[in-house]
N, C-alpha and C positions, 0 to 999 in steps of 0.2 A: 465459947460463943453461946450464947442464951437464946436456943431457937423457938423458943417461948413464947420470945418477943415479936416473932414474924406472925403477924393475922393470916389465918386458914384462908382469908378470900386474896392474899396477896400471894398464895402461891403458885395458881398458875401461871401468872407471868414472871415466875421468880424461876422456874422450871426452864420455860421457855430463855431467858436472858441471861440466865446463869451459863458463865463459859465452862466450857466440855470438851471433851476430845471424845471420838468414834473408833474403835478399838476392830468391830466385827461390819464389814463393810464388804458386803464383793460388788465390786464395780460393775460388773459384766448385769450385776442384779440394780442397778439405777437406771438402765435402759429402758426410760419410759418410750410408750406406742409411739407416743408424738414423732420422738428421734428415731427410733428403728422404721417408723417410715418414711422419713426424710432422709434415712441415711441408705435405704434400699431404694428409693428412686435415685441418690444421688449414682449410686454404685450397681444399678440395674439388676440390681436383686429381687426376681417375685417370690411376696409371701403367701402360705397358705389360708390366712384370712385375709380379706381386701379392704378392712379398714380399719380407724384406732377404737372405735367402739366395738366392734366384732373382738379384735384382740383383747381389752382391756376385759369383754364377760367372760371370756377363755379362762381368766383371771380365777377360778374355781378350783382347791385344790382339794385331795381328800389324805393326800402326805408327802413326804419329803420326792418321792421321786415322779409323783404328776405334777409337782414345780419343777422337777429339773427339764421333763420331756420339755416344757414348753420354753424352758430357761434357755437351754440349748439353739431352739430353734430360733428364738430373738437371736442369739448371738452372732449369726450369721449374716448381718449384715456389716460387720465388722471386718473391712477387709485392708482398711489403709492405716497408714499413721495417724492422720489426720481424723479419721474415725476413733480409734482410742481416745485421741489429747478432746475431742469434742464432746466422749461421753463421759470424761473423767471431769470436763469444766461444767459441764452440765452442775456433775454432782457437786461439786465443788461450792458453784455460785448457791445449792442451797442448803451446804453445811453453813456457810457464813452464816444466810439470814440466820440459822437457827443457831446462833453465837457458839459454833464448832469451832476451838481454835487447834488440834490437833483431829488429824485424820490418817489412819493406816488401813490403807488397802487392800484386800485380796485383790487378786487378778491369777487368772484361768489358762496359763498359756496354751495349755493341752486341746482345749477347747477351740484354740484359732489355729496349731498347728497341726492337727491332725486334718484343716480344712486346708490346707496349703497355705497359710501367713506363715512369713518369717517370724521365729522368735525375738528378731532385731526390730522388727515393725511394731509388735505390742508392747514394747518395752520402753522403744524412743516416746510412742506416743504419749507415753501416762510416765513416763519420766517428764518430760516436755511443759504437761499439764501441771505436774506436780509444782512446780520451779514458778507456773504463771500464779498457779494459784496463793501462793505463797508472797509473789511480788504485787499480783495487783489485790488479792483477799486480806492478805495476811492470814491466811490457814495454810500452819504448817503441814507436810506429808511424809507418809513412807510410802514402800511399796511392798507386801509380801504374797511372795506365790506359793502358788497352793497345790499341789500335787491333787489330781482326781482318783479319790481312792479305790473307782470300780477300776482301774486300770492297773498291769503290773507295776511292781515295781524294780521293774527293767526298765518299763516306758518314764517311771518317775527318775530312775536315774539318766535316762536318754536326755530329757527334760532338764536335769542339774547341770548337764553337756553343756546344753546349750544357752542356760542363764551364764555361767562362770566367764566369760564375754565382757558381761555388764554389772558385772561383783558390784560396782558403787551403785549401781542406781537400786540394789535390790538389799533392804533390811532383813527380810527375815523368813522363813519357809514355816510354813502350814501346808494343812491337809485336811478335803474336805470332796464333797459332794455324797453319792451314795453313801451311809452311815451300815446299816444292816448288812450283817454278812460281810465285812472291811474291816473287820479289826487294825486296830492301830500300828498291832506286833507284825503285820504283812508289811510295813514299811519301813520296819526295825532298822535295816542296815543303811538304807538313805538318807536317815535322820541321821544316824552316827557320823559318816559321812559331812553330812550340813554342820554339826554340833563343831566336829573336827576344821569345818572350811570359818566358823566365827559365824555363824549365820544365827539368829534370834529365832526360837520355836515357837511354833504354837498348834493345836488341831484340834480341830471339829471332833466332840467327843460327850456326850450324853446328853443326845438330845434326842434323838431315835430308839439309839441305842442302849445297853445297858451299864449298869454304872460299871461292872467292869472294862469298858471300854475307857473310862476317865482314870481308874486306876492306871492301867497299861500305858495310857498315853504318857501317866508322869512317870512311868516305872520304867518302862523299854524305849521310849521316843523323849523321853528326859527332857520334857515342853513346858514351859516357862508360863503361859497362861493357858486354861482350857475354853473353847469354844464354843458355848452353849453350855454343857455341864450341867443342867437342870433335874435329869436324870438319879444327880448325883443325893438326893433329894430321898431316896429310896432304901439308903447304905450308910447307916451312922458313922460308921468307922472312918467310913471318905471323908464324910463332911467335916469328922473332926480332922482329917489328914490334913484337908484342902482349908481350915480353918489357922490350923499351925502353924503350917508351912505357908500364908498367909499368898495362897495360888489366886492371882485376879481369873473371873469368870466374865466372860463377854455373854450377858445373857442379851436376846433375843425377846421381848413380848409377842408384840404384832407377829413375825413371826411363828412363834409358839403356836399363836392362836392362827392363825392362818394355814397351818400347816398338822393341824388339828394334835399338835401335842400338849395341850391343854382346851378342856370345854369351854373356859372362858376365862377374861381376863381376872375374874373377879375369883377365880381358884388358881391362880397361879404362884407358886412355890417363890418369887421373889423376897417376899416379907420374911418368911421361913429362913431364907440363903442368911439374910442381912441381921437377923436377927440371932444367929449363929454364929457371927463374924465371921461372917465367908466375903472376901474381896470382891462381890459384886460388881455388875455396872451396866449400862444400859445402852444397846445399840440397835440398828435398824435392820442389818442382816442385807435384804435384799429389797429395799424398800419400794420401787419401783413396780413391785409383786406383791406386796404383803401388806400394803395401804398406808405406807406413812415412813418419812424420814423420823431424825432422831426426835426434834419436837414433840413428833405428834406419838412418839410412843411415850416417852415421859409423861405427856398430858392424859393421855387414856388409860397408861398405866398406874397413873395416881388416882386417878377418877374414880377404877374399878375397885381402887383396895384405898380405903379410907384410913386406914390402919398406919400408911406413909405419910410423912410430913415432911415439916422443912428439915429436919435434923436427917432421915433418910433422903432426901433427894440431896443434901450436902455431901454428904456421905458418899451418894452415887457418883456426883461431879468429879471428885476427890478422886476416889478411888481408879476414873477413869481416865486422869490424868497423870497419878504417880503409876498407872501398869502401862504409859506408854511406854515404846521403844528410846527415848529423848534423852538429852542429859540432867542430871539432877537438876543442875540450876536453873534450864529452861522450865523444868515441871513447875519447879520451886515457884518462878514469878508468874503463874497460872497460877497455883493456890495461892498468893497473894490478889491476884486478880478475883477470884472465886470469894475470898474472906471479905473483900470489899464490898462483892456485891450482894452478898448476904447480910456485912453488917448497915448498908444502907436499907434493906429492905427492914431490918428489924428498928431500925430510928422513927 
């Protein structure tokens, strides 16, 4: 393909239209003010600020875990089915605008059952969501849960108890929240366990933390893509590890930057990853918090690094849709769909 061809000013609408799949997605983090305050009056839930502008300046982060204090606290308004399937369609209706035709999940069970939610209420619901989104979007979904690594893993395997129930509606285990001080090898035997039940890997793993933490994850939790991995960046050995063995990476921008693990977007190690032939890709993280679904990170993140073009943002599209969980042939006629709309932009 002769990305050549494609004029520098036709690229950001080429970013934006080109189909994609979303890889790094915790749903629990698309819970814009709007809905957690609709959805705590609906459910008589008071919040500690009293409105969506108080909430949204709250929005100030200085790292990974003065987003979660406040992650957490949104989450609690989440107490029915019908609150999941609503904040799962949320996101849903604006993966589509942003030409998302695959989308896999995080979701938090631990987070709603340690508040008293059935693990059968958070599951129906965003199973539910999934199925609409699909029928009336046409964006395909999975769902993968994600163990909360500040927690034992006793509690993670209580947690596998009580997903094994609902084996179909669930693709794949990850692990995530607190990074520092969680190594990945504390959850060593849960994973094996998961590997053993057929279950798809993945974990949150150098983004905080240090790049042996990315090692470990592929080394002891034997994880099929790493999440964030940007850390990895620091360790030549990994990068060529993760270049070989040709490991997709769900990086994170907005994020990054929002979460002050990088000063700006315009120093951000993406270009480095991709120009390594590191399996890249690009996701929103928690976008509801972090200032932008997946659009608007492709567009700021091109903006800030001039050095990307259309042959890297193909490349990103690409990449994020052969490391979904899917079957070949479904990827396959995405990148037929991808090749199109690049070789029209180059006509």
């Amino acid at each position: 393909m002769n990305f050549d061809a494609i004029p520098a000013d036709r690229l950001p609408a080429l970013l934006q239209r080109m189909p994609k799949a979303e890889l790094h997605i915790h749903i629990e983090g698309s819970l814009e003010p709007e809905l957690i305050f609709a959805l705590a009056e609906r459910n008589g839930v008071t919040l500690a600020l009293d409105s969506v502008e108080a909430l949204r300046a709250a929005y100030a982060f200085t790292d990974l875990q003065s987003f979660l204090d406040i992650y957490y606290a949104g989450a609690s308004v989440l107490l029915t089915e019908q609150d999941f399937h609503d904040m799962a369609m949320a996101y849903f209706r604006r993966a589509a605008a942003d030409h998302v035709v695959h989308a896999e999940l995080f979701f938090d069970p631990q987070t709603h059952t340690e508040r008293g939610v059935p693990f059968e209420t958070v599951v129906r619901g965003l199973k539910r969501a999934c199925e609409d989104a699909e029928r009336e979007l046409g964006v395909s979904a999975l769902l993968i849960l994600c163990f909360l690594r500040h927690l034992s893993e006793e509690a993670a395997f209580e947690t596998l108890a009580q997903a094994l129930p609902h084996r179909d509606a669930i693709a794949g285990i990850g692990l995530d929240s607190s990074e520092r001080g969680h190594p990945p090898e504390k959850f060593a035997r849960v994973f094996a366990r998961c590997r053993e039940l057929g279950f798809r890997l993945v974990a949150h793993a150098g983004e905080e933390g240090p790049p042996a933490y990315v090692w470990s994850a592929l080394d002891t939790l034997h994880v099929e893509r790493i999440d964030h991995g940007v850390r990895s960046i620091d360790d030549p050995a990994l990068m060529a590890r993760l270049a070989r063995d040709g490991v997709p990476l769900t990086v994170c921008p907005l994020s990054n930057l929002k979460l002050c693990v990088v000063s700006s977007l315009s120093e951000h190690p993406l270009p480095a990853l991709l120009a390594a032939g590191l399996r890249a890709t690009i996701n929103s993280d928690d976008p509801a918090y972090f200032g932008g679904y997946l659009n608007r990170n492709f567009t700021e993140t091109f903006a800030a690094l001039p050095q990307l073009g259309a042959a890297e943002a193909y490349r990103l599209a690409r990449n994020s849709l052969e490391a979904s969980f899917v079957a070949p042939e479904r990827q396959a006629a995405w990148v037929a769909a991808l090749d199109r709309c690049f070789a029209e932009a180059g006509a």
